[in-house]
C-alpha positions as CSV (number, residue, x, y, z in Angstrom):
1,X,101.5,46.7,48.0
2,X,99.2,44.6,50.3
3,X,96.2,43.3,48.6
4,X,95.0,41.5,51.4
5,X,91.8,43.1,50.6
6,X,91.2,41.1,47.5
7,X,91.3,37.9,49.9
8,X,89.1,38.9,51.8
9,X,86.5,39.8,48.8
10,X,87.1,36.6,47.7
11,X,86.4,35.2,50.9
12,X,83.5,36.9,51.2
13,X,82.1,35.9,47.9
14,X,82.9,32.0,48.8
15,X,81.0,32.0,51.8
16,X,77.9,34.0,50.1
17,X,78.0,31.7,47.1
18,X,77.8,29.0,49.1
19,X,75.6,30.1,51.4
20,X,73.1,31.1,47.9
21,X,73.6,27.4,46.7
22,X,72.8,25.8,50.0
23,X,69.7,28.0,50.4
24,X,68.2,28.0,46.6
25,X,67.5,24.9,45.9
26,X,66.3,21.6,47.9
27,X,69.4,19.7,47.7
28,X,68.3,17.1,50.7
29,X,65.2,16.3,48.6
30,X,65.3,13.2,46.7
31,X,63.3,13.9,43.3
32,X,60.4,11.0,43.2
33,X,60.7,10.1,46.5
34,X,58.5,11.4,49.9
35,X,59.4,12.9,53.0
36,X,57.3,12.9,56.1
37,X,56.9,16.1,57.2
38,X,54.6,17.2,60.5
39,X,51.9,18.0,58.0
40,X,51.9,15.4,55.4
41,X,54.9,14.5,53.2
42,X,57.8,16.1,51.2
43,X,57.1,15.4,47.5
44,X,59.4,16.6,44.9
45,X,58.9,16.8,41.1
46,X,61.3,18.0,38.1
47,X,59.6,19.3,35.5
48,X,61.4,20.6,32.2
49,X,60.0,22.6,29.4
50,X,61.2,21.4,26.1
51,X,60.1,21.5,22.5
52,X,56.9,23.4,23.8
53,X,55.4,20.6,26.2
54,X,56.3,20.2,29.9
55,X,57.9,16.9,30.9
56,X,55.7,15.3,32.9
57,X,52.3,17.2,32.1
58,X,50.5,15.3,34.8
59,X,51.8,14.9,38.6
60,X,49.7,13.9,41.6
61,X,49.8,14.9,45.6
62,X,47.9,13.7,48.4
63,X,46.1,16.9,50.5
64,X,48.8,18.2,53.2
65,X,52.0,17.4,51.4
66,X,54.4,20.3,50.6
67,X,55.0,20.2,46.5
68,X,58.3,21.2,45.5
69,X,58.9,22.0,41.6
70,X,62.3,22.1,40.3
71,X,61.4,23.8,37.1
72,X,64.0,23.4,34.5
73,X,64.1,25.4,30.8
74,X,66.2,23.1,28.4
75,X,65.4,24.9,24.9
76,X,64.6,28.4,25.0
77,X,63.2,30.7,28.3
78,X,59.7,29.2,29.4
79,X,57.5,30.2,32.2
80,X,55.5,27.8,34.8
81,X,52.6,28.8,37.0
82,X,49.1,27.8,38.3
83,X,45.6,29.2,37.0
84,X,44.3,29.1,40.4
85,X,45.6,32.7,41.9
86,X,45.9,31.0,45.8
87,X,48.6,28.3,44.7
88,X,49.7,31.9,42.5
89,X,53.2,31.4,40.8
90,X,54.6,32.7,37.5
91,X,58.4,31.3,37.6
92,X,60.7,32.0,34.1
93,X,63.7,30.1,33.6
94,X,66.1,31.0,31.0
95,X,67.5,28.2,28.4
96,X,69.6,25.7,30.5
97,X,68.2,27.2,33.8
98,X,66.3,25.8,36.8
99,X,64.5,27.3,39.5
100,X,62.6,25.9,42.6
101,X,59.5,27.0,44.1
102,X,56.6,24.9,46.6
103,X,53.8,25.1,48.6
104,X,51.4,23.1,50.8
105,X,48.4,21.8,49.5
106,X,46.7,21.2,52.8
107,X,44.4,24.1,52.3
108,X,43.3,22.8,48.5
109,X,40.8,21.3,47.8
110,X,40.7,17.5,46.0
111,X,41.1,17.8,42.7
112,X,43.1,19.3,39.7
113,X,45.1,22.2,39.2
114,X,45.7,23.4,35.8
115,X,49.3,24.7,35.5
116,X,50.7,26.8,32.2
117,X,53.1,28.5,30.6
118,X,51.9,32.0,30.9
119,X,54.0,34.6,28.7
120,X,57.7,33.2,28.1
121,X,56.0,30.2,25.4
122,X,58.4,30.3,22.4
123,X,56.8,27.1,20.8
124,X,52.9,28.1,22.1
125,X,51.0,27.2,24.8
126,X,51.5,24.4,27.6
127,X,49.6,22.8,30.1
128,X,49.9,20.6,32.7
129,X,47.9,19.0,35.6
130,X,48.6,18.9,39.2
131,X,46.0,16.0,41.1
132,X,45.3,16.8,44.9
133,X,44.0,13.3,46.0
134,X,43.6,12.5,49.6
C-alpha cells in the first residue's frame, strides 16, 4: 500500500506549524528591552493575570513607540483590553495560555490608558495603567 500521502500531510503540517509559530508571536523581541524602529522604538511588555491582579499593573511608553503585550493567563481564562475604544482590544487567554497583540501610540495622546479585564474575570475586576510620556 503506498502511504506516501501521509508524508506529505505531515509535511505539510510542519511547515504550517512552523510557519504559525514564526508568525504569532514576536520571538526577535527582547521583553524589557527597546528597539528603534522608523517611528519611535519597539517596546515589549509581559503581562500575566494571576490570582485576579495583572502582573505589572502599571507600564509606561514614550509617544511613537509600537507597544507589544504578551498577555499570558496563569490561573484560570482572563481577558485584557483598553477602555479607550481607538487603542480597542478585548484579548482572552485560557489557563496556561499567552497571546500577543500591539499597536502604536504615536497618534495618542500623553497620558494614561486605563486597561481591564472586561468579561473572562474569575477572581473580579482588574486594572491596569498604560503611561504615554513623550
Amino acid at each position: 500500500m503506498d502511504q506516501k500521502w501521509v508524508w506529505w500531510v505531515v509535511a505539510a503540517v510542519i511547515v504550517i506549524g512552523g510557519w504559525y509559530v514564526l508568525t504569532s508571536s514576536p520571538a526577535n523581541v527582547d521583553v524589557g528591552t527597546r528597539e528603534s524602529t522608523p517611528r519611535g522604538e519597539e517596546v515589549s511588555f509581559k503581562i500575566s493575570a494571576e490570582a485576579g491582579r495583572f502582573a505589572p499593573s502599571a507600564i509606561s511608553a514614550r509617544r511613537g513607540d509600537l507597544v507589544i503585550i504578551e498577555f499570558t493567563a496563569v490561573d484560570g481564562t482572563y481577558d485584557i483590553g483598553f477602555e479607550d475604544p481607538a487603542i480597542g482590544f478585548d484579548i482572552e487567554a485560557a489557563p496556561g495560555k499567552t497571546k500577543v497583540f500591539g499597536f502604536r501610540t504615536a497618534d495618542r495622546a500623553l497620558g494614561d490608558y486605563v486597561f481591564r479585564c472586561f468579561d473572562s474575570c474569575p477572581r473580579g475586576p482588574m486594572t491596569g495603567t498604560l503611561t504615554i510620556t513623550q
